[in-house]
C-alpha positions in Angstrom: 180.9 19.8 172.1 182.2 20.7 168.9 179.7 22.5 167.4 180.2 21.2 163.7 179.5 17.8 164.6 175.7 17.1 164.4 175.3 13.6 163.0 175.8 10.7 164.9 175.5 7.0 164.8 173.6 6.8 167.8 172.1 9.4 170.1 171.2 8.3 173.5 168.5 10.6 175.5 168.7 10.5 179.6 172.2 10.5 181.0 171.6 7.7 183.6 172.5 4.7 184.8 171.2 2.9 181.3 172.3 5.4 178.6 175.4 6.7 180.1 175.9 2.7 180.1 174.7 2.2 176.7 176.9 5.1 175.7 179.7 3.5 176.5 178.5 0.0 174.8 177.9 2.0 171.4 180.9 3.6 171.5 183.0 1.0 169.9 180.1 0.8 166.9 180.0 4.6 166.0 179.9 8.5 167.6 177.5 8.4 170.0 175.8 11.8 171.3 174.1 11.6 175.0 171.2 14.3 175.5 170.3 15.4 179.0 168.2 18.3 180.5 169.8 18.0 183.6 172.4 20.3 184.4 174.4 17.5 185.2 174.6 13.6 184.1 173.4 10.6 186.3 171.6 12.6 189.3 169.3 9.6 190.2 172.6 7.1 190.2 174.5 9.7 192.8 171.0 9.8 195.3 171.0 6.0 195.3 171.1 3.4 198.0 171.6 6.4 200.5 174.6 7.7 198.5 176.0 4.1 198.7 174.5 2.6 195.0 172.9 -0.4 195.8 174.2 -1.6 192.1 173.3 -5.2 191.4 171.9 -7.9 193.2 174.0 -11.3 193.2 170.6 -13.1 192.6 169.2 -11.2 189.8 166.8 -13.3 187.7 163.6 -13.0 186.1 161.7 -14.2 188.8 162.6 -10.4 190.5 160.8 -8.8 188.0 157.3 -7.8 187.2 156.3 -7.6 183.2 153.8 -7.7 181.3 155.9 -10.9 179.8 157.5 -12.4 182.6 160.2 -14.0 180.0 160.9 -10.7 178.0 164.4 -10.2 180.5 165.7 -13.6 180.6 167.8 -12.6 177.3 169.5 -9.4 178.7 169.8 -10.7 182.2 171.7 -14.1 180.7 174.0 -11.9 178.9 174.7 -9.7 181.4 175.3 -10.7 184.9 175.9 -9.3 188.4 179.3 -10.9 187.7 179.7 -8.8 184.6 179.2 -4.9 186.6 181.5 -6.6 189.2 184.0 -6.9 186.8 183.6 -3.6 185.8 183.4 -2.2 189.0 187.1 -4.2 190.1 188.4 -3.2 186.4 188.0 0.8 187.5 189.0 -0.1 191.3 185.8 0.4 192.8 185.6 -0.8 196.7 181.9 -3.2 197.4 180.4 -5.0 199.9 177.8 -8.0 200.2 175.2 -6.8 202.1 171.8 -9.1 203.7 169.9 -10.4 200.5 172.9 -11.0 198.0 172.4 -6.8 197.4 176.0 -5.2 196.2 176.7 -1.5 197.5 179.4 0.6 196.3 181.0 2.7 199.3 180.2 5.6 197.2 177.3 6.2 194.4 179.6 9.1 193.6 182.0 6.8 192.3 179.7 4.5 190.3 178.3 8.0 188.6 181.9 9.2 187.9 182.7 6.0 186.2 179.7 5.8 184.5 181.3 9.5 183.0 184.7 8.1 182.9 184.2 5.1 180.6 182.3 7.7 178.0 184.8 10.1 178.1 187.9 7.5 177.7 185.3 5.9 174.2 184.7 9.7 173.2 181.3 9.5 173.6 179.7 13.3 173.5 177.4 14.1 176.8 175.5 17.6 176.3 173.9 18.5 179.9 171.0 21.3 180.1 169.4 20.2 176.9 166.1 20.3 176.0 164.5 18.4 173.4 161.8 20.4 171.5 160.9 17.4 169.0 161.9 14.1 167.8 161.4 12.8 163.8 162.3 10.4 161.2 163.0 10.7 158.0 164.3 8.4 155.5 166.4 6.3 158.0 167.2 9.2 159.8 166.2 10.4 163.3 165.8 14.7 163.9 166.6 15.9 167.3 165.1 19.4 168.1 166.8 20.9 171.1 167.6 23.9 173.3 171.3 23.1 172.0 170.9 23.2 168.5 169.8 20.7 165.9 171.2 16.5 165.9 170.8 13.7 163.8 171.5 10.1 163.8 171.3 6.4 162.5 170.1 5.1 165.8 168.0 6.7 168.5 168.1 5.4 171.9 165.4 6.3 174.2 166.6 6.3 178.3 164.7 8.5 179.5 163.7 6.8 182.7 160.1 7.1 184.3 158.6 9.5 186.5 160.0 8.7 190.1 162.1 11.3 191.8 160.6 14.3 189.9 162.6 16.8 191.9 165.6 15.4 189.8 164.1 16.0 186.6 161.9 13.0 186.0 158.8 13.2 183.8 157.2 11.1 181.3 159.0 12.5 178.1 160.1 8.6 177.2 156.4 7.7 177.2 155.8 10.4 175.0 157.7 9.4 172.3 157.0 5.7 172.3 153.5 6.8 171.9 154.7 9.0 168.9 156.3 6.0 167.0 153.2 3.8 167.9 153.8 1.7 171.3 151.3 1.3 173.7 152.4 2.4 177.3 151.0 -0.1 180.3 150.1 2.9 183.5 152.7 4.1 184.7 152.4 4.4 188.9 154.7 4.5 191.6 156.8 1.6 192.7 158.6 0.6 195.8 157.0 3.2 197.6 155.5 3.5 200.8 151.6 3.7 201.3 149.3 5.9 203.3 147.2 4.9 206.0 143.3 4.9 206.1 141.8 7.5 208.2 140.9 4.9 211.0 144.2 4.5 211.2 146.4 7.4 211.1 147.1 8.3 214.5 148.0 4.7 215.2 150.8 4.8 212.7 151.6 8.4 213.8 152.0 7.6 217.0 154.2 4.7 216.1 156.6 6.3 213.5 160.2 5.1 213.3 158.9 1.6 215.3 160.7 -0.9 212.6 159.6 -4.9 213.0 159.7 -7.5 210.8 156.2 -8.4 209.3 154.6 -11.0 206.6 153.0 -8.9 204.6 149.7 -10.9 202.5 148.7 -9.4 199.5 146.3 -11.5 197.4 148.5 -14.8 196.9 151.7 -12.8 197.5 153.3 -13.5 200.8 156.2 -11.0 201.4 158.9 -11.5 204.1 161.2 -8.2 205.9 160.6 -5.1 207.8 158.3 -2.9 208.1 158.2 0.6 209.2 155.6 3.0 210.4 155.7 6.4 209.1 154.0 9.9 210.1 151.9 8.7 207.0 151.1 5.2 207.1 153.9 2.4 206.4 156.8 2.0 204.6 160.0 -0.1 205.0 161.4 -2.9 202.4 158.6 -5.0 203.0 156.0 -2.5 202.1 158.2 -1.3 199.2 157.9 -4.9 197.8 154.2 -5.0 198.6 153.5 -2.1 196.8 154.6 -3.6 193.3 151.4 -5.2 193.7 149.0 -3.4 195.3 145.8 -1.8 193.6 143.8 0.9 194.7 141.2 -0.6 197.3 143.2 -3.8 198.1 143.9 -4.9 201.7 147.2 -6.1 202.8 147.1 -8.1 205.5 150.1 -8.1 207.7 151.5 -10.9 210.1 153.6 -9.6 212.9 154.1 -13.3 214.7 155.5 -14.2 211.5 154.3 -16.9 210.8 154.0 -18.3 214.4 150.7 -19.1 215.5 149.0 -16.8 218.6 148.2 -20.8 220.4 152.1 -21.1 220.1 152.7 -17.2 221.4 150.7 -17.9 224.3 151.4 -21.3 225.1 152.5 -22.9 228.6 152.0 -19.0 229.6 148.7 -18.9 231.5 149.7 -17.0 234.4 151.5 -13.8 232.5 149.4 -11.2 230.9 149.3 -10.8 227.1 150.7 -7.5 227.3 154.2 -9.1 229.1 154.1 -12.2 225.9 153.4 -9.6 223.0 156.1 -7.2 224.4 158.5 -9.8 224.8 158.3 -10.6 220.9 157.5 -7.3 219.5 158.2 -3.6 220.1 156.9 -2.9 223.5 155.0 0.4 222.2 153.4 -1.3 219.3 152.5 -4.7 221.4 150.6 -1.9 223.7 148.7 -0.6 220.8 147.7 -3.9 219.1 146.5 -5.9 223.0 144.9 -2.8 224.1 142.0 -3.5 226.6 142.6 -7.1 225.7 145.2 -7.3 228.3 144.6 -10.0 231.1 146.1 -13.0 232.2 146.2 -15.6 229.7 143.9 -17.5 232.0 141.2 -15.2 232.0 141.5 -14.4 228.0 138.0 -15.5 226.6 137.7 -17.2 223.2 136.5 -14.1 221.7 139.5 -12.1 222.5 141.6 -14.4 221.8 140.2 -14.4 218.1 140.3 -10.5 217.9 143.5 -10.6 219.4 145.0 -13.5 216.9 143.3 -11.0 214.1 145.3 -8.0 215.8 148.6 -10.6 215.8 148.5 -12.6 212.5 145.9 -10.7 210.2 146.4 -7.6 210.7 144.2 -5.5 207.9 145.7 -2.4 206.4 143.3 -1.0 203.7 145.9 1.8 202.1 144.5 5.1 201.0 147.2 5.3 198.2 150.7 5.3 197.6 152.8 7.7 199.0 153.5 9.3 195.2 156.0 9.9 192.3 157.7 12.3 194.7 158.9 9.3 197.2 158.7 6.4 195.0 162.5 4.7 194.0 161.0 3.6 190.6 158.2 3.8 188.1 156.4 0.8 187.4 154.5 0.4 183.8 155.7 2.0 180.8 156.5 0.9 177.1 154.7 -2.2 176.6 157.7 -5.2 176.0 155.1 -7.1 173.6 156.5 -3.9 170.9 160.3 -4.6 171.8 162.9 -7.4 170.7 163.6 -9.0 174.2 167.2 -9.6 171.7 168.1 -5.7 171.1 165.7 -3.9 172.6 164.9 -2.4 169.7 161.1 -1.3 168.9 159.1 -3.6 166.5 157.3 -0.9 165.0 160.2 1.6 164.6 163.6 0.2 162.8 166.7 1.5 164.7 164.5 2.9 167.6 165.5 1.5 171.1 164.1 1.5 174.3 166.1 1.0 177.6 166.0 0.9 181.6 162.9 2.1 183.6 161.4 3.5 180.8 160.7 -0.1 180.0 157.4 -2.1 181.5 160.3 -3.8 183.6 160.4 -3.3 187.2 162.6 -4.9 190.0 162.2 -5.4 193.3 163.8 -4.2 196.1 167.5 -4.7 196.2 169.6 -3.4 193.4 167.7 -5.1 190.8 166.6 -1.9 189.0 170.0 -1.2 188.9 171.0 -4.0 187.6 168.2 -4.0 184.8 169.5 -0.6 183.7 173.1 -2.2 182.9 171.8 -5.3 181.4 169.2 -3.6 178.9 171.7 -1.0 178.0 174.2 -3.8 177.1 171.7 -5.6 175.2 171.2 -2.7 172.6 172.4 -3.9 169.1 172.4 -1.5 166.6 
């Protein structure tokens, strides 16, 4: 970086997915300075979807996202559409592929994050890795950047920070720290799409079943949630869970459906001279049908109405009682953060702090499963108008 050049027009901090994005956006109003304590740019965007970047999901709405205002994305996510990073993606001959549940996945995250780089070096857009920033302040109209690299001002101070999933990489709550500088109130941050631990009367059964994957209905409160499940060493985890934990509160019971939906009378119907083991196994995994008849196993015939209600528990009402999540450190995202009810769902621009932005996960927006957090980094960092 040239080492004379300290004022900017905008200065993004958190090379990822958002403000390398936003970078680029800026560019064609202004020099635009990206901070990053990393020693290299998008690290979370290079680990994602397996190292295949699950980037955007073709159904991306507002109805895939929890927030404090349910309505606060509809203005980014109409002006910026899967169709728009496709276009982007085709415009820098990217290969993709529709996968199960509209999700898009690169072939390689590697190339999404060196496109990402690309685009801001083609716009001139400065990126200064292993950066540390010591403090943050405003003064008449203009924003002070203390860091490990020197001294930076600027007109306009974005703030992509991210949350605090994947702290190996570098995540922390710095972004949450400087809202709360400039005045915004931050909803509790806690992991999100994460798996979740099991109680103790329960931990050898998941042990003993770990990498057993079966499609569940998952009941949380009023939410019903439809996909796969799978036990861990832990407790459970798999896209299902993932979903369910967006949801779940400390103490609350999910309540998990492995018939899916089909009624144990149905199951077991016009069957009365096979046992329940041989029906169970024939629908499920045969280890996990063992576990869940247990000493219930007789011929239908013989199965007494009392059985057959613990066993229709066992079957369609399954209670799991987490003990918590699984943590930061395994979570894909961070939901909570910078309360929307302080940010212009227009710019993203903070109501209590002129030319102050906020952008991607460091936002109280988080998708579900699928490539939507993805695809709410892009649209965000697009809607930024400075």
């Amino acid at each position: 970086m040239e080492q004379n050049k300290k004022h900017f027009t905008s200065i993004i901090i958190g090379a990822g997915a958002s403000g390398l994005m936003c970078a680029a956006h800026l560019a064609e109003s202004g020099s635009v300075l990206v901070l990053e304590k990393n020693p290299a740019a998008a690290a979370k965007v290079k680990i994602s979807g397996g190292g295949k970047c699950n980037f955007t999901n073709l159904g991306a709405a507002s109805g895939n996202y929890l927030c404090n205002n349910p309505h606060f994305v509809k203005s980014a996510l109409a002006r910026f559409t899967p169709q728009d990073i496709l276009k982007i993606l085709q415009q820098n001959h990217i290969k993709y592929e529709e996968r199960q549940n509209q999700q898009m996945f690169a072939f390689s995250a590697a190339e999404i994050a060196d496109m990402l780089l690309q685009n801001c070096q083609k716009k001139n857009v400065k990126i200064q890795t292993k950066c540390l920033i010591n403090s943050v302040s405003k003064q008449d109209d203009i924003f002070k950047i203390e860091t490990s690299s020197g001294c930076f001002s600027c007109t306009n101070l974005i703030i992509a920070a991210g949350g605090m999933s994947y702290p190996k990489i570098g995540a922390t709550d710095f972004g949450y720290k400087i809202a709360r500088q400039f005045g915004h109130k931050i909803v509790n941050p806690r992991p999100a799409l994460v798996g979740l631990t099991a109680p103790a009367d329960l931990r050898s059964f998941c042990s003993e079943l770990s990498g057993v994957s079966v499609p569940v209905i998952i009941s949380i409160g009023k939410k019903k949630i439809s996909r796969s499940l799978l036990f861990t060493h832990l407790g459970i985890s798999g896209p299902a869970v993932l979903n369910a934990s967006l949801y779940w509160q400390s103490g609350q019971t999910l309540y998990l459906d492995f018939l899916n939906g089909q009624s144990l009378d149905d199951l077991l119907k016009n069957q009365s001279k096979k046992t329940v083991s041989q029906i169970v196994s024939n629908t499920l995994p045969t280890n996990l049908a063992k576990k869940l008849v247990g000493s219930l196993d007789c011929k239908i015939e013989n199965l007494s109405n009392k059985n057959k209600q613990i066993l229709n528990d066992r079957l369609n009402h399954f209670a799991f009682t987490p003990q918590k999540t699984m943590g930061f450190d395994r979570a894909e995202v961070t939901a909570g953060g910078v309360d929307v009810s302080q940010i212009s769902s227009q710019t993203m621009e903070s109501k209590l702090c002129p030319h102050l932005f906020f952008i991607g996960e460091v936002l109280d927006v988080t998708g579900k499963l699928g490539g939507f957090n993805l695809h709410w980094a892009w649209a965000s960092a697009n809607a930024v108008k400075i």
